[in-house]
TORKOL-4160 file (C-alpha; in steps of 0.2 Angstrom, whole numbers, padded with zeros to 4 digits, m for minus):
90
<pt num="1" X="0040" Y="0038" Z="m0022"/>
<pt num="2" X="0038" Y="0028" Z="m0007"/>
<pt num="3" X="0047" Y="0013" Z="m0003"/>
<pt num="4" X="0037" Y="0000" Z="0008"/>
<pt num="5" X="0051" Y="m0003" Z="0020"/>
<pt num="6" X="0050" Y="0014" Z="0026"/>
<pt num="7" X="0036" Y="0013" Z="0032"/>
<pt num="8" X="0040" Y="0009" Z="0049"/>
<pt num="9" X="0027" Y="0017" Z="0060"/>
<pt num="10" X="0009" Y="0013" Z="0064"/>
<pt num="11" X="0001" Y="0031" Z="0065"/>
<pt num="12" X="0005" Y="0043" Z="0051"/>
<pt num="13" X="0000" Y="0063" Z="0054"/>
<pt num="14" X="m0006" Y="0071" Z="0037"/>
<pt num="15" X="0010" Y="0082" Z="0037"/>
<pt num="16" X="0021" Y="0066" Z="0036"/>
<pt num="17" X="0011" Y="0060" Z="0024"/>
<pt num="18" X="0010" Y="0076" Z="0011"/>
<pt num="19" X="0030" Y="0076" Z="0015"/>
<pt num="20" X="0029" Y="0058" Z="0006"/>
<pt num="21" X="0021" Y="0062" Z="m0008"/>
<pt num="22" X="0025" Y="0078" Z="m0012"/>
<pt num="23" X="0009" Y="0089" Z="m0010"/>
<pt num="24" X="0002" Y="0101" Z="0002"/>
<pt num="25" X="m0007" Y="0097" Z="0019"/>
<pt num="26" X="m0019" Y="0109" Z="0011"/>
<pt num="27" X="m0022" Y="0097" Z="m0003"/>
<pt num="28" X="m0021" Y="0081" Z="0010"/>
<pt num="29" X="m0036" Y="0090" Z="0018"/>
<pt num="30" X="m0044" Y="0093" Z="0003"/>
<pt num="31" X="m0045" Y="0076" Z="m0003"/>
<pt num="32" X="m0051" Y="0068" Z="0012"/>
<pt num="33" X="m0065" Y="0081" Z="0011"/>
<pt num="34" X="m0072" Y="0073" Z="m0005"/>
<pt num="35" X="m0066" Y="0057" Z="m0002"/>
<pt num="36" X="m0064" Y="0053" Z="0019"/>
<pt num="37" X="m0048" Y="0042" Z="0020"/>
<pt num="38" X="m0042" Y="0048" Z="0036"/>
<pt num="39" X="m0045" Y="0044" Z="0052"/>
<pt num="40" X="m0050" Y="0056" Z="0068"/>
<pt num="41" X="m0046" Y="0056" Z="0086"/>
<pt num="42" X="m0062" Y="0058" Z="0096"/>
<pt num="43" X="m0056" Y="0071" Z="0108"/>
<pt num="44" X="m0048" Y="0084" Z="0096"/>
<pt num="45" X="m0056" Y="0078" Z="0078"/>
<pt num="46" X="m0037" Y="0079" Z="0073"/>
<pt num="47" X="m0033" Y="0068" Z="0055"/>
<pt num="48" X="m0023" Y="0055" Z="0055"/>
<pt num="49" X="m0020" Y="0039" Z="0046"/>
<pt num="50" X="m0016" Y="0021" Z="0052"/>
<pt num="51" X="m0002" Y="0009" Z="0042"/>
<pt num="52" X="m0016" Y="m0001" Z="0036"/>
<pt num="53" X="m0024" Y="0012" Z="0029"/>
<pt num="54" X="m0009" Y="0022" Z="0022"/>
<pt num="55" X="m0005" Y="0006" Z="0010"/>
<pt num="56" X="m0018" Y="0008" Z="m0001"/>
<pt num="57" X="m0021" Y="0024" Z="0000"/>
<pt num="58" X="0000" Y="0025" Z="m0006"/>
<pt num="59" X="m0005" Y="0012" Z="m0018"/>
<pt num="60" X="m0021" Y="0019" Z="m0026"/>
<pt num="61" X="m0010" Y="0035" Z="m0031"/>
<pt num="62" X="0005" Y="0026" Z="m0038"/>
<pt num="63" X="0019" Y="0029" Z="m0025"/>
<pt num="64" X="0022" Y="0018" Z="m0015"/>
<pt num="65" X="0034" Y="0004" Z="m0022"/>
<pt num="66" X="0040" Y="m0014" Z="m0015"/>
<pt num="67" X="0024" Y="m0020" Z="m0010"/>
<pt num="68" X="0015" Y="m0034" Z="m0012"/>
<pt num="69" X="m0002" Y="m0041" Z="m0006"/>
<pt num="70" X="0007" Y="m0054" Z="0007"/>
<pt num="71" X="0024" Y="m0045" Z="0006"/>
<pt num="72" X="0032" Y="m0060" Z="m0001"/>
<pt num="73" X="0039" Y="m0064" Z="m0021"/>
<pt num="74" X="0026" Y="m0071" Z="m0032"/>
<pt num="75" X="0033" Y="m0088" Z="m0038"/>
<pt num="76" X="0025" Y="m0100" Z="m0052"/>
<pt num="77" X="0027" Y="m0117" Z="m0052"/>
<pt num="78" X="0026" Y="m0126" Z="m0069"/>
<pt num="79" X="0027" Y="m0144" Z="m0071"/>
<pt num="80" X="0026" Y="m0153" Z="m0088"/>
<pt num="81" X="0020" Y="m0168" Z="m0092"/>
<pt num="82" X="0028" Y="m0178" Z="m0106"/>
<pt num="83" X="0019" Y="m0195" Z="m0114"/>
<pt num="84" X="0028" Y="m0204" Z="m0124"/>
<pt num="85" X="0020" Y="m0221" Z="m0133"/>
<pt num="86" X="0008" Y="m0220" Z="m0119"/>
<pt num="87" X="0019" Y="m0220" Z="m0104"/>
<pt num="88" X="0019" Y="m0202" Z="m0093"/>
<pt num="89" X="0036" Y="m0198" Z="m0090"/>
<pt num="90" X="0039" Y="m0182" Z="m0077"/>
């Protein structure tokens, strides 16, 4: 598991990230063969992966925990509304 907060750098190499959650670079590599989720420098063609992109990628796979869209606590707000003998009383 990943906790959001330690996410703390911008550009993540696929040996950090496979370090994270636990597989191989081999199967990092793999994957982005079928699927294309990293990033490449256009100079050397090495992999990489940007914050943004490493979120949901975490997410998708179920590891990365204490995140939220807007990073903030979801709140509801309820508000009853009581008649009574035709007068609304809050």
């Amino acid at each position: 598991m990943v906790k959001y907060s330690q996410l703390t750098a911008e550009i993540y190499k696929p040996k950090e990230i496979a370090s994270m959650i636990g597989v191989t670079t081999k199967t990092l590599r793999d994957w982005d063969d079928k699927e294309n989720f990293f990033e490449r420098t256009p100079d050397t063609d090495r992999r990489y992966m940007t914050k943004e992109t490493l979120i949901p990628f975490l997410n998708k796979r179920g590891v990365l925990i204490g995140y939220s869209q807007d990073n903030k606590r979801d709140i509801v707000y309820v508000v009853f509304q009581v008649v009574i003998k035709n007068k609304l009383v809050i």
